[in-house]
C-alpha positions in Angstrom: 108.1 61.9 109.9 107.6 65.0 107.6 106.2 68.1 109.0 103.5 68.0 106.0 102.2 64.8 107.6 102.8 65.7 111.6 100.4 67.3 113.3 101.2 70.0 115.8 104.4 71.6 114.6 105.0 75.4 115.0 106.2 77.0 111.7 107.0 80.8 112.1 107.2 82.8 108.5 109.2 85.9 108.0 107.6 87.5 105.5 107.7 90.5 103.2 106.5 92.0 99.8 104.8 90.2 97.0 107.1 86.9 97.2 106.7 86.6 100.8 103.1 87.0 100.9 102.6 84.0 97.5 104.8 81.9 99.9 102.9 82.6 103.1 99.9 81.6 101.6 101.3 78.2 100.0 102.2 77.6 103.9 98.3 78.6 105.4 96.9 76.3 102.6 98.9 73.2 103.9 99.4 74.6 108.3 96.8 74.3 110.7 96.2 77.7 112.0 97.7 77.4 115.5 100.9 75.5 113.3 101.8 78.6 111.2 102.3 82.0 112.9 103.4 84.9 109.6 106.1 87.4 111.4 105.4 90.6 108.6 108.5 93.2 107.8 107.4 96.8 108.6 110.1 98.9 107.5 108.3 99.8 104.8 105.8 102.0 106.9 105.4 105.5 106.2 102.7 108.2 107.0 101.3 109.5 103.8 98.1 112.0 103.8 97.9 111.3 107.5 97.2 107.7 107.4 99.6 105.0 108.6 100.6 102.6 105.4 101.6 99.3 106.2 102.4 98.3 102.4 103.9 94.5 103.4 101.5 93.9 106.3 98.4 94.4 104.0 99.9 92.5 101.1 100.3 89.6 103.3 97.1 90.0 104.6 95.5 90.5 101.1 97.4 87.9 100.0 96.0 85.4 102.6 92.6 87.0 102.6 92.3 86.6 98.7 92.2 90.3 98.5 94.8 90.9 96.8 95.2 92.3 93.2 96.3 89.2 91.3 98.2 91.2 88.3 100.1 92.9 90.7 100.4 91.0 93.6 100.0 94.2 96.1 96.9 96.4 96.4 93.4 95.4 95.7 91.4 93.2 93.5 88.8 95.3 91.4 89.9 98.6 93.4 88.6 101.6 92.3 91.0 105.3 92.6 88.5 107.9 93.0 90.0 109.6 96.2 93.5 109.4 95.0 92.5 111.1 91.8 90.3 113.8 93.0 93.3 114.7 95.5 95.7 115.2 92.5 93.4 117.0 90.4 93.4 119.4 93.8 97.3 119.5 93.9 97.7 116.3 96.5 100.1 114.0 96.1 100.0 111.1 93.9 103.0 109.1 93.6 101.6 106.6 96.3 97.9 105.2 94.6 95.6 104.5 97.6 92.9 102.6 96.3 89.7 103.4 97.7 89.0 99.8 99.4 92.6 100.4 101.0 91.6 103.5 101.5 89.6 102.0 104.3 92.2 100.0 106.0 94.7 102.6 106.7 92.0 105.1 107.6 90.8 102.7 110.5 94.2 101.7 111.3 95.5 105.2 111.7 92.4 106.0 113.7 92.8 103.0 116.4 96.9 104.2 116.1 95.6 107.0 117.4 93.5 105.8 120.2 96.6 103.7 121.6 95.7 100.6 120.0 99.1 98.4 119.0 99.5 97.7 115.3 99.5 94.0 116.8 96.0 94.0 118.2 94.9 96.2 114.9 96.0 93.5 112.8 94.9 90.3 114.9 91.3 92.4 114.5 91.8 92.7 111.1 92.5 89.3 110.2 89.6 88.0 111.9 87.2 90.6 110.0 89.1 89.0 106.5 88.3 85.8 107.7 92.5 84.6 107.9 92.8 82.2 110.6 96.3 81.8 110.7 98.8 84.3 113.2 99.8 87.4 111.0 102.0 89.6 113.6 104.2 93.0 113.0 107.6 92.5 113.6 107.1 95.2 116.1 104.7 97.7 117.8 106.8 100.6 117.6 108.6 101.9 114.2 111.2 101.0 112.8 112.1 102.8 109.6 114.0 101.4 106.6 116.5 104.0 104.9 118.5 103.9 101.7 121.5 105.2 101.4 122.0 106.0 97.8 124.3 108.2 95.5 122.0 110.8 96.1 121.8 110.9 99.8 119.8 109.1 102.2 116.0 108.3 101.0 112.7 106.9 102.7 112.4 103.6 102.0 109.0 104.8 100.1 110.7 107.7 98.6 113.3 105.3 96.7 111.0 102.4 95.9 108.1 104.1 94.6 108.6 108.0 94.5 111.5 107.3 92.8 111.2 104.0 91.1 114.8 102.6 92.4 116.4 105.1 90.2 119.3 106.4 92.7 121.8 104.2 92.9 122.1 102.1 96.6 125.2 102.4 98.4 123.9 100.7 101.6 120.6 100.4 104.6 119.9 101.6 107.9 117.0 100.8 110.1 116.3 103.5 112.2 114.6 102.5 115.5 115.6 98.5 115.3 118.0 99.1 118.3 115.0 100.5 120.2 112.2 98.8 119.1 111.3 95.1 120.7 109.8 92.4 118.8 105.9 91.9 119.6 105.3 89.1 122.4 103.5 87.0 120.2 106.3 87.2 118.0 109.2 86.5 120.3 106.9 83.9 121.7 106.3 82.0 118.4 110.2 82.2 117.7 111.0 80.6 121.0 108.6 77.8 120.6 108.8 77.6 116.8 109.9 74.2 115.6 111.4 76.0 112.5 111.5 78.7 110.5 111.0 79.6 107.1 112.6 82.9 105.4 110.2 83.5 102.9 111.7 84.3 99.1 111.3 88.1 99.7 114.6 90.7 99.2 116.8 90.2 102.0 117.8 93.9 102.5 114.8 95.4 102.7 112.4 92.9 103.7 114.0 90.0 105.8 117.0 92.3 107.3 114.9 94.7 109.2 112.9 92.2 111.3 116.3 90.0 112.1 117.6 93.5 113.2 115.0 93.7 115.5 114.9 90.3 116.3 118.8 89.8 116.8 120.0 87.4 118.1 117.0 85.5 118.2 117.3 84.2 114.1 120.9 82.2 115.0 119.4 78.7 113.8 122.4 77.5 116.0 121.2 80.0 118.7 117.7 78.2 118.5 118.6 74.7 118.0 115.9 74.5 115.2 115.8 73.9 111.4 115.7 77.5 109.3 115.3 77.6 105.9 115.6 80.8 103.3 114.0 80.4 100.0 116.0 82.6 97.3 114.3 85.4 95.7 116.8 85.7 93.2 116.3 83.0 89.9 119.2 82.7 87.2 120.6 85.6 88.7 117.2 88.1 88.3 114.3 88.4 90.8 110.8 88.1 89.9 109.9 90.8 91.2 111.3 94.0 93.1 115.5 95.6 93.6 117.0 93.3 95.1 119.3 92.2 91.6 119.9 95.7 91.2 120.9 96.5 95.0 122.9 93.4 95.1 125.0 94.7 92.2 125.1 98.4 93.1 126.5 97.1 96.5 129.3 95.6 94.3 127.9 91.7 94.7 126.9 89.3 92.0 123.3 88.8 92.4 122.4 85.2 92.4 121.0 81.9 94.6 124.9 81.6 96.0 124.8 85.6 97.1 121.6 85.1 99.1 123.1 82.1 101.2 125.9 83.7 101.8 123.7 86.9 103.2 122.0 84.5 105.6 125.0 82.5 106.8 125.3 82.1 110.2 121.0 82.4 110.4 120.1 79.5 108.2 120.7 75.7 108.1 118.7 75.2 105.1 118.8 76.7 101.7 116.2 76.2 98.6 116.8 77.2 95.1 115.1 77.1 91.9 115.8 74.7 89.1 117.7 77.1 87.0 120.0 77.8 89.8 121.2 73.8 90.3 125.2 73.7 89.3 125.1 76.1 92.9 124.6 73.2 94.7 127.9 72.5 95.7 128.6 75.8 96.3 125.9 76.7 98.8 126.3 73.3 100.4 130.0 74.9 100.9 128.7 77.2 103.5 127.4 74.6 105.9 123.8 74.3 104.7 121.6 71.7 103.2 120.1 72.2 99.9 117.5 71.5 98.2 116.7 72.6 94.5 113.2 72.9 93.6 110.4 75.1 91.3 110.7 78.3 93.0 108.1 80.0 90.8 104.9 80.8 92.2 102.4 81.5 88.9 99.9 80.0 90.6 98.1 78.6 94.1 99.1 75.5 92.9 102.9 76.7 92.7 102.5 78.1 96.3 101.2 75.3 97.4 103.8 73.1 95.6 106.6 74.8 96.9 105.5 75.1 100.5 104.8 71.1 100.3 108.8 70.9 99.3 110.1 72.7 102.1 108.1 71.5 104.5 109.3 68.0 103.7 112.5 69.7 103.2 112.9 71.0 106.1 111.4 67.9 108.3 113.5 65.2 106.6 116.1 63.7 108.6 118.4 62.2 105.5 
């Protein structure tokens, strides 16, 4: 029986960035809500003016809330950028656009931060105020911070991505905290029960690495005993959107479908790819996983839809 047509199987997302957020809600559209629980990278957060910025935890929930900006994926729809622009006219800092709607989220975030409220409970609240019935969780309640080591020292994740547009060259990633920092309950919770688990098609550096560094060694599908499938980000050798291309070849590795299996080997039993990607078949299924080769572009709902249809059925197929 196929987990699109059983009832009651858990599915546990990792999710991060524009890609993993398209995915995760492709996967809400088909899962009952107590079948999908959405395990969020946060990394990326950084304090900027104060406020606490979650950048893939609101993308996700954006995404799922149909929030989000659709021509960019992140941010949101019909924002408006009066605060950000009054600051820089008054000498703040503008390389980071906070929208005024968004505005909103991290200021209440920051203030229940504040008042000793986990980021876990902040977001569960959240959720329910955006109407998202499915389980969106932090990978942790304390920080964890991604840095990038680069040919011109170390950087903020922030600082490289979009203070500096990717520019410096990447010579490697640390995630400061992950040895300290324990995975939310809910989270470890969902993992241990989860009847498999989906790595969503976001860049597996910066957006997948830093929650299996704090969930290590949890993510061992042989560990688990459970299907896990990863979903490629990278299509005829490019992504759709984001570094990870460029990273991949700055770290002195090929980018392409066969370099993000071997990244995951050891964590995943099951691999999807996109069309374009096919004559890697053989090669992937060199590595001890199954494959399957699908559309991996998500232009639409439909798409996201489509595609988590194919790994579900993927991923609950016996043959």
């Amino acid at each position: 029986m196929s987990l699109v047509q059983g009832t009651g199987m858990k599915i546990v997302a990792l999710a991060g960035g524009v890609g993993g957020a398209k995915l995760a809600h492709g996967l809400a559209q088909i899962l009952k809500p107590e079948e999908l629980t959405i395990i969020v990278n946060t990394g990326d957060d950084f304090e900027h003016y104060g406020l606490y910025i979650c950048p893939d935890l609101d993308t996700v929930c954006y995404t799922l809330a149909g929030l989000a900006n659709p021509e960019t994926g992140w941010g949101r729809v019909d924002e408006s950028w009066n605060a950000i622009e009054n600051a820089s006219k008054l000498g703040g800092l503008d390389w980071f656009r906070l929208g005024d709607k968004d505005l909103g989220t991290h200021l209440e975030r920051t203030r229940r931060l504040k008042a000793g409220d986990p980021l876990s409970q902040i977001t569960r609240d959240f959720c329910k105020a955006w109407g998202i019935e499915h389980t969106v969780l932090p990978m942790s309640d304390q920080p964890v911070r991604t840095m990038v080591d680069t040919d011109e020292g170390e950087l903020a994740f922030q600082e490289y991505f979009v203070h500096r547009r990717c520019e410096p060259k990447v010579k490697g990633f640390r995630f400061e905290g992950a040895d300290e920092a324990e995975p939310t309950k809910r989270a470890k919770e969902a993992i241990e029960s989860a009847d498999a688990i989906v790595i969503c098609p976001s860049n597996p550096w910066v957006s997948v690495d830093p929650i299996l560094a704090v969930f290590s060694p949890l993510f061992s599908g042989e560990g688990l005993g459970v299907r896990s499938v990863a979903i490629s980000p990278i299509i005829g050798g490019e992504t759709v959107k984001g570094p990870a291309a460029k990273m991949y070849r700055e770290l002195g590795i090929e980018p392409s479908a066969l370099a993000v299996a071997n990244h995951y080997q050891g964590v995943i039993t099951h691999f999807v790819m996109d069309t374009v990607d096919s004559q890697l078949t053989e090669s992937v299924r060199g590595l001890n996983m199954r494959t399957l080769v699908t559309n991996t572009l998500m232009k639409s709902h439909g798409d996201r839809r489509q595609l988590a249809e194919a790994i579900l059925q993927f991923i609950g197929s016996d043959s």
